[in-house]
C-alpha positions as CSV (number, residue, x, y, z in Angstrom):
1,X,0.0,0.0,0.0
2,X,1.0,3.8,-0.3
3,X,1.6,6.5,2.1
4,X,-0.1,9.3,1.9
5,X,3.0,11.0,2.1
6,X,3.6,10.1,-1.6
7,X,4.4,12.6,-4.4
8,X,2.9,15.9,-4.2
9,X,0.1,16.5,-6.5
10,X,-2.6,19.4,-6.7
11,X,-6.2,18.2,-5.7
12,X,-8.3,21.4,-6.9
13,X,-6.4,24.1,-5.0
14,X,-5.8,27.5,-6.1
15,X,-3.6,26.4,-8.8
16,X,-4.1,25.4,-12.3
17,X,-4.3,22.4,-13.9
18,X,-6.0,19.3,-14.3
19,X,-7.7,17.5,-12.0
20,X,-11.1,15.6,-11.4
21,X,-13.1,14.0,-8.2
22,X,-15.0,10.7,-8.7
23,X,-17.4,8.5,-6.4
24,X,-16.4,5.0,-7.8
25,X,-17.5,2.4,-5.3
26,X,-20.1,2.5,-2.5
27,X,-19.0,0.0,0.1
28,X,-19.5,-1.9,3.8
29,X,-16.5,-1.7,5.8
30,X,-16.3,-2.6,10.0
31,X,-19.9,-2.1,10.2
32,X,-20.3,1.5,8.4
33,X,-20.8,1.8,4.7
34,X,-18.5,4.3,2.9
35,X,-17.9,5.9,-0.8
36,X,-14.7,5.4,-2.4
37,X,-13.7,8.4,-4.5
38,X,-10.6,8.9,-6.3
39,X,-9.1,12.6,-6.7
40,X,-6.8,12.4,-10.2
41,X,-4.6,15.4,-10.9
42,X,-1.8,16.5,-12.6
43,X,1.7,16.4,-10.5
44,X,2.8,20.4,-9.0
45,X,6.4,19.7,-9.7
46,X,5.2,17.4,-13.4
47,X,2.0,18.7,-14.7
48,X,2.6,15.8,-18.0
49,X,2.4,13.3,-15.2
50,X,-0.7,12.2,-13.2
51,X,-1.3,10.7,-10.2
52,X,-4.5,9.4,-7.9
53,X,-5.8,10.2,-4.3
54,X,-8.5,7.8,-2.9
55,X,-10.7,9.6,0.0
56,X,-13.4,7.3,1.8
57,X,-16.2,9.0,3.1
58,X,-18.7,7.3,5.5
59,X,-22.2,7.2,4.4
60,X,-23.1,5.9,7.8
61,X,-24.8,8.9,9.3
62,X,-25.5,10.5,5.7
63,X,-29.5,12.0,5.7
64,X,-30.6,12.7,2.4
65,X,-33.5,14.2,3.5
66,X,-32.0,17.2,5.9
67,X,-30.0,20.2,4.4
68,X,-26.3,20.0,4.5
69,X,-24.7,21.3,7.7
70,X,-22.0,24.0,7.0
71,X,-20.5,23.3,10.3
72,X,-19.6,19.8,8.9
73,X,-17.4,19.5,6.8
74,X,-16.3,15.8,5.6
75,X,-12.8,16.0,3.8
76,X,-13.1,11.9,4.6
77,X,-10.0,9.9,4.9
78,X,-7.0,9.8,2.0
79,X,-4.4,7.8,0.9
80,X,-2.1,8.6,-2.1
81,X,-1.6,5.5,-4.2
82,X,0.4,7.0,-7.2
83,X,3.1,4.2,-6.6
84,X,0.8,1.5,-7.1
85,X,-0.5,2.9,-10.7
86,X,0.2,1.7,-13.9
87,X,0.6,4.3,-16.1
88,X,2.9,5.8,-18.6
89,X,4.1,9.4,-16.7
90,X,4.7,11.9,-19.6
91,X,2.4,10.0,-22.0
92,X,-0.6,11.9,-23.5
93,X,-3.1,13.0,-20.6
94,X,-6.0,11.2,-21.7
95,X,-3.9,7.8,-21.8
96,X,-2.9,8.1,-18.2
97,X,-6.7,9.0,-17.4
98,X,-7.5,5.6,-18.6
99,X,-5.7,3.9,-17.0
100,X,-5.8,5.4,-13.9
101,X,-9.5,4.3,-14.4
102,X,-9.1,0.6,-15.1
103,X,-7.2,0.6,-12.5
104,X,-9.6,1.8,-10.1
105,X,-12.8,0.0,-11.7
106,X,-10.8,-2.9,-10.8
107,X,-10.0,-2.9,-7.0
108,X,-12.2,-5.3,-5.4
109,X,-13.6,-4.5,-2.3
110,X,-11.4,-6.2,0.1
111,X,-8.8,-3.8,-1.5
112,X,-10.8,-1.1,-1.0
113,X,-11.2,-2.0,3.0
114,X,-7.3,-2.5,3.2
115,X,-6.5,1.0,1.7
116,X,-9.7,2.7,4.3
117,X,-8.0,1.0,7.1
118,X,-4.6,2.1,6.0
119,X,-5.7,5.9,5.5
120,X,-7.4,5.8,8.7
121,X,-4.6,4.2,10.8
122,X,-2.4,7.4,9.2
123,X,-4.6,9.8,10.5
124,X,-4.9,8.4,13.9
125,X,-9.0,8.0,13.9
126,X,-9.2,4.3,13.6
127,X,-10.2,4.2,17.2
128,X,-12.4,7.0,17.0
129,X,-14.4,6.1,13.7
130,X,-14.5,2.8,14.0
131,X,-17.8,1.5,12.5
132,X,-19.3,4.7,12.7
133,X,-19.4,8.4,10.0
């Protein structure tokens, strides 16, 4: 698995560039269900080159029927997995895209569970969250 300490790539800041957020996978996990999105963006220091975030939000607690809650804002849990990509860095954007999306349309769900549980022991909450939003 990555750290989330991996290569430094904009996710949608204030700079430029490409970059694009997608819910892929809606999962159960420890007794909470969660999304699976993946943040893919060019590299700051390499903008030919891209790489891939995935950021797990719990559904767990979600009500679709109340308004959103400024005061709560879910930035979820993230793990950088550029190092486990198979991709061509420098290639033309839209083939990295691809198959930065192959990629992702195939991890299984057990993967999925590894990589939450890894982003969340990073970030200390695994204790906190566990089975709950």
């Amino acid at each position: 698995m990555s750290e989330t300490n991996g290569h430094d790539h904009d996710h949608g800041g204030e700079e430029e560039g490409f970059g694009v957020a997608l819910g892929f996978r809606i999962f159960e996990a420890e007794g909470g269900i969660y999304m699976a999105e993946a943040e893919i963006s060019s590299y700051v220091d390499d903008p030919n080159s891209l790489g891939a975030t995935l950021v797990f939000h719990s559904l767990t607690e979600l009500d679709p029927t109340s308004a959103p809650d400024d005061d709560e804002d879910d930035n979820g849990w993230r793990i950088d997995i550029d190092d486990e990509l198979t991709r061509t860095e420098g290639a033309p954007m839209r083939d990295q895209f691809h198959a930065i999306l192959r990629q992702l349309a195939g991890l299984g769900e057990d993967d999925l569970r590894a990589y939450l549980t890894q982003a969340r022991e990073e970030t200390g909450s695994v204790d906190e969250d566990e089975g709950q939003g």
